[in-house]
N, C-alpha and C positions, 0 to 999 in steps of 0.2 A: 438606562443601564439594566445589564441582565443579570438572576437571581447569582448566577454564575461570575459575574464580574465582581460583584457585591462578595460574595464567599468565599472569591479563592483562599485568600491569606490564610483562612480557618479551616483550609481540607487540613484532611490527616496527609502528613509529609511535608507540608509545603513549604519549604525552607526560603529564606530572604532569596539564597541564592534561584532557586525556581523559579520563584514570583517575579524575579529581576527576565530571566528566560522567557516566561511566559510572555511580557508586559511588550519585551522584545518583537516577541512574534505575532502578537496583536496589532501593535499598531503598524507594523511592518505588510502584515493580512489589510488594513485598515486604508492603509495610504497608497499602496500598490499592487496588490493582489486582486484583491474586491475588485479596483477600476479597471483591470485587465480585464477580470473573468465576466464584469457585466458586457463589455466590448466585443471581448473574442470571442466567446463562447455561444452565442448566437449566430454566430458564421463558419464556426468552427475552426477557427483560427490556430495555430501554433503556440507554445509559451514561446517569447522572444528571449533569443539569447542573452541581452542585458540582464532580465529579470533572474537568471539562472546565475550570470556574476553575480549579482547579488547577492546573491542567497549561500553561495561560497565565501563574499569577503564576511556576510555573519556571522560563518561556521554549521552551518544550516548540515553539509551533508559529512562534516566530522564529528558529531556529536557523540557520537561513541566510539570513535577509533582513539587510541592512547592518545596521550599527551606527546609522547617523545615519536610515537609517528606525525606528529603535526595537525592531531585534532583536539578535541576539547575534554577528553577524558571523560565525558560523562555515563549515564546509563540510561534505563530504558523507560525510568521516569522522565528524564528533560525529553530525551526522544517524542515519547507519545504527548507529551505536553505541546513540545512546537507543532508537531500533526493535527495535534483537533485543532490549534488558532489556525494553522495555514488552510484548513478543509472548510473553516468558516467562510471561504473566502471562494475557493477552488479546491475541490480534489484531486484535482489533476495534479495540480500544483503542492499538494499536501501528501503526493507521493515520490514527488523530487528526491525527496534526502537518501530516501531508502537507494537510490542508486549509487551512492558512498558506501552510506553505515552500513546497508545490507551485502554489500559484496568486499568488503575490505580483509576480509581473511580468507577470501578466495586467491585475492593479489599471490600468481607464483613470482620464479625467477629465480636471480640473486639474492644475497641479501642487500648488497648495494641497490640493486635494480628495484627490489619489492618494498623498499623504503622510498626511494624517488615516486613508484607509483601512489603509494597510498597517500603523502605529503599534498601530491598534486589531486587524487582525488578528494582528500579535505577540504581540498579549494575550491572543488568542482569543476575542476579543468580534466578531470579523468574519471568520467560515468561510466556504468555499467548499463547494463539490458540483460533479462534471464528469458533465455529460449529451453522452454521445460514443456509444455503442452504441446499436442500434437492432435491433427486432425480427427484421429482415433483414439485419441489420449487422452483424457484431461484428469480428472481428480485421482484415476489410478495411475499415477507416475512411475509407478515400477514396471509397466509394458509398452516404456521409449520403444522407438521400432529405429531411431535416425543414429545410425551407425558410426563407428568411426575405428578405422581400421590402422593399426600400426605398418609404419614405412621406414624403416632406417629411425634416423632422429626426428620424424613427424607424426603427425598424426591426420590421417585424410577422413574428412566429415563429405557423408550424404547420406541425404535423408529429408524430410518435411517437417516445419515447426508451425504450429498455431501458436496466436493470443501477443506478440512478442510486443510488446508497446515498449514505445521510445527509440526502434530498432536504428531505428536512422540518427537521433540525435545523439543516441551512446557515444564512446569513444570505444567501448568494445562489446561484443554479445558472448556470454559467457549459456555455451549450448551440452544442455544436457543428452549424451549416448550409452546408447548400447554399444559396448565391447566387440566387436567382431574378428575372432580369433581364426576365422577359414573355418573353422569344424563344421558352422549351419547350428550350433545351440546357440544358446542364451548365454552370454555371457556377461561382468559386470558391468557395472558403469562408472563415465566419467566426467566430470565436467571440464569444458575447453574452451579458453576464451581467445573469440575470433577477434584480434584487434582491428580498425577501420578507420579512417578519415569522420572527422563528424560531420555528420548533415548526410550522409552514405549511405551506403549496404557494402558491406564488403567483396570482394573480388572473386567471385564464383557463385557468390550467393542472388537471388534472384527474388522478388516477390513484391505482394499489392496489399494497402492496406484493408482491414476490414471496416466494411460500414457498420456504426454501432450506431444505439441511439443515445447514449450520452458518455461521458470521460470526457469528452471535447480537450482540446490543450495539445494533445499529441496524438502521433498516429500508433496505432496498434496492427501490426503486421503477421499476414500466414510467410513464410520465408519456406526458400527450395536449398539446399547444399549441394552443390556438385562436387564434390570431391574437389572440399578448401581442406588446403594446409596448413595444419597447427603444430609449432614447436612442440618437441615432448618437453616434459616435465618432472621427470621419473620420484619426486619429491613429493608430488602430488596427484599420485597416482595408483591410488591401492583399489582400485573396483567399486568404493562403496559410496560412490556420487550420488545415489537416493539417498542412502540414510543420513549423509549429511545435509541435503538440501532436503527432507523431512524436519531434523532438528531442528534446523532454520526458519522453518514456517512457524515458530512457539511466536518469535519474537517478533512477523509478520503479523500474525493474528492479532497480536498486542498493537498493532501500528494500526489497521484496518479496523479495531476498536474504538481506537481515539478519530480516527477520520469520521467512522459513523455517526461519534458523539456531535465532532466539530459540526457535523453537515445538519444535523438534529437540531443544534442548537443554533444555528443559523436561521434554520427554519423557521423555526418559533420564536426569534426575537423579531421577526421581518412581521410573522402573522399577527404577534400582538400587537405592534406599533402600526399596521394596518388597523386593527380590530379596534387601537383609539381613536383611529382617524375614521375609518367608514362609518357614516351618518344612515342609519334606516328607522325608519317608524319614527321619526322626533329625535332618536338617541344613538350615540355609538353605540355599536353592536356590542362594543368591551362591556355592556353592563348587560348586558341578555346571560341566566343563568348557564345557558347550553355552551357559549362560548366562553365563558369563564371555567367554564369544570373541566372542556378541552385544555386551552392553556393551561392548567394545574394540573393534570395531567400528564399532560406532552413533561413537562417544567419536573413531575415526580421520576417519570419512566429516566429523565434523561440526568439528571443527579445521581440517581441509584445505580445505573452503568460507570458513570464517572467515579463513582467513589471505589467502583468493583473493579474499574481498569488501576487505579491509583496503590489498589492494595496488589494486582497481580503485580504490574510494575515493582513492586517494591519485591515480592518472590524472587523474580526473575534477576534483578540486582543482587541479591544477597544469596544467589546462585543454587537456589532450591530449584528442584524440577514443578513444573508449573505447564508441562504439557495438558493436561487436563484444565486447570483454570484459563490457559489463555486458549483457548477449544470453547471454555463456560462463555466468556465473553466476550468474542467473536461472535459468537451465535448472539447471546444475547443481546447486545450494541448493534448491530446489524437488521435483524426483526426489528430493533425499539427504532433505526433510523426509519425503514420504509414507515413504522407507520406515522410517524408524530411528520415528517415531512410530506406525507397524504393528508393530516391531520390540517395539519398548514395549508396545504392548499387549499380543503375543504372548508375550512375558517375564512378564507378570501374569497370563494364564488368561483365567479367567472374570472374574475384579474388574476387569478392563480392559473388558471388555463391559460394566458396568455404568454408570450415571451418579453412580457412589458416588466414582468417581475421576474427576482430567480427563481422564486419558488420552484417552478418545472425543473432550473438545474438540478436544485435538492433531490429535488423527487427523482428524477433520472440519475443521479448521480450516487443518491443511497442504495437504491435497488442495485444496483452493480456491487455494493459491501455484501449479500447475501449468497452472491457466488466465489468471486475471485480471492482467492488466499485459500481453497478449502469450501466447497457450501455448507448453508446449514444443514444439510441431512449430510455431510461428513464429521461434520462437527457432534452432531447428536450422536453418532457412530462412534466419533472416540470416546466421546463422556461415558457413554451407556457397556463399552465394551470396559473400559476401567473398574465400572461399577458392578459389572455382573461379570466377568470373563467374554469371552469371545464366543459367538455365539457356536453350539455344538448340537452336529445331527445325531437323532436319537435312534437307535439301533431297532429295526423291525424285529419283529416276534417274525 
């Protein structure tokens, strides 16, 4: 049992009801997660669609959409909670939810219609996919170049997307443009969600996965637009598609936190229960002082993230702005994952190098938390510009 299993009851926050969530999505990571990801993920396999019913009849990807729309009303403490147990397991898989919780107040339409969708994406029967990066795009999102020009009652997209993962198994990709008003300026943006068949690409759109070296579970897609047709929406439609998919990255970063942690801690419970079991010199190596001070360690860095994500969590509920905290610990859970799951490997040798253990997952799979959501040198950007102003050139003599 990990220092972590042992404590939770006693974090700050963690109400019966939590630790009931939690226990949930432990042995849930435990009994079917885990056995997939050691399976698939060496082959690079798919999540299968049962395991993603599943994770709908739990409630996995309403956890924070209301109650009366058909989710479980909660906040971004159970959120980050079920992420690090489901990241213990798979991050791939420990980024499922957010294809609900993060896109449900995107849902346009009716009201009729925009209640039906979000009920059913509670259930996970209606994902999302966010096409935001672009070949030439990526941490600066306010220079989209992929267009999307007004036609009567539609809207026509083209243009090129990088990074799109899940693209095919969405129910819709919800693509972020530049305004193209005829004039040839800048104009603002929108966001437009392409609906699709699941297991697709939708009907004009084009494109090939990219080879990564790890996320394994699903494919991550560059995608082409030719001039697809989106209902307008005039409801949801004022220009300022950055600053609201800005905003939305607070509570991303918060998710990408707890995945770091989950993958960290993963790590280190595999490397110690190796490090009782490998025999070198007469002795488990668990009693060599070098690997004991790693373990304590790895075991300090990764409780002190935890307790830092548990309290922004709690900001971010009680509706304080926490753009800068959840920016603090993104970066910080992120660095603290590559290293303690390096750390791990190097505690194991050579069996850490292999594909015989996860470890390599960890490791390949934490190093990706130090870009996507933001990197860390965007991260240190926002802290630093909070704390001093913005940086200003200084006027020559």
């Amino acid at each position: 049992m990990s220092i972590q299993q042992e404590e939770t009851i006693f974090a700050s926050g963690m109400t019966e009801e939590r630790v009931m969530i939690q226990e949930l999505a432990r042995n849930f990571t435990r009994d079917e997660v885990r056995p997939l990801a050691d399976r698939l993920d060496p082959e690079k396999g798919d999540i299968p669609a049962d395991l993603i019913e599943r994770m709908g009849e739990l409630g996995f990807f309403g956890i924070l959409i209301p109650e009366e729309l058909g989710g479980l009303g909660l906040g971004a403490y159970e959120y980050c909670l079920v992420a690090e147990e489901l990241a213990k397991g798979w991050m791939s898989v420990a980024s499922l939810p957010a294809r609900g919780n993060a896109f449900y107040r995107t849902i346009g339409g009716n009201e009729d219609e925009r209640r039906r969708k979000i009920a059913a994406m509670a259930a996970g029967k209606y994902l999302g996919a966010a096409a935001l990066s672009e070949p030439g795009t990526g941490s600066d999102l306010s220079g989209v170049a992929c267009r999307a020009r007004r036609e009567g009652d539609e809207w026509v997209i083209t243009g090129s997307k990088y990074w799109c993962t899940f693209a095919d198994g969405a129910d819709f990709i919800r693509v972020l443009c530049r305004i193209d008003d005829g004039s040839g300026a800048m104009g603002g943006t929108i966001g437009l969600a392409v609906e699709k068949p699941r297991g697709q690409l939708p009907d004009g759109v084009t494109g090939s996965p990219i080879p990564k070296i790890g996320y394994f579970g699903w494919k991550t897609w560059e995608l082409f637009f030719d001039g697809v047709r989106v209902p307008a929406d005039p409801d949801r439609e004022d220009g300022r598609a950055f600053q609201s998919t800005a905003h939305g990255l607070e509570l991303a970063r918060a998710h990408t936190a707890a995945r770091s942690i989950g993958v960290a801690q993963a790590a280190l419970d595999h490397a110690a229960n190796y490090a009782t079991e490998r025999v070198q010199f007469g002795e488990p190596i668990s009693n060599f002082q070098a690997i004991r001070f790693k373990i304590a360690k790895m075991a300090t860095q990764i409780e002190a993230c935890r307790h830092m994500l548990y309290h922004t969590c709690e900001e971010i509920d009680a509706g304080r702005a926490a753009k800068v905290k959840t920016s603090m610990i993104k970066y910080l859970a992120s660095e603290m994952a590559e290293e303690v799951t390096s750390e791990a490997l190097q505690i194991m040798g050579g069996a850490g190098y292999t594909t015989l253990h996860p470890i390599e997952r960890f490791w390949r799979d934490a190093r990706l938390t130090k870009i996507f959501e933001g990197t860390s040198e965007i991260q240190l950007r926002i802290i630093s510009d909070a704390m001093l102003g913005k940086p200003v050139e200084r006027q020559k003599d």
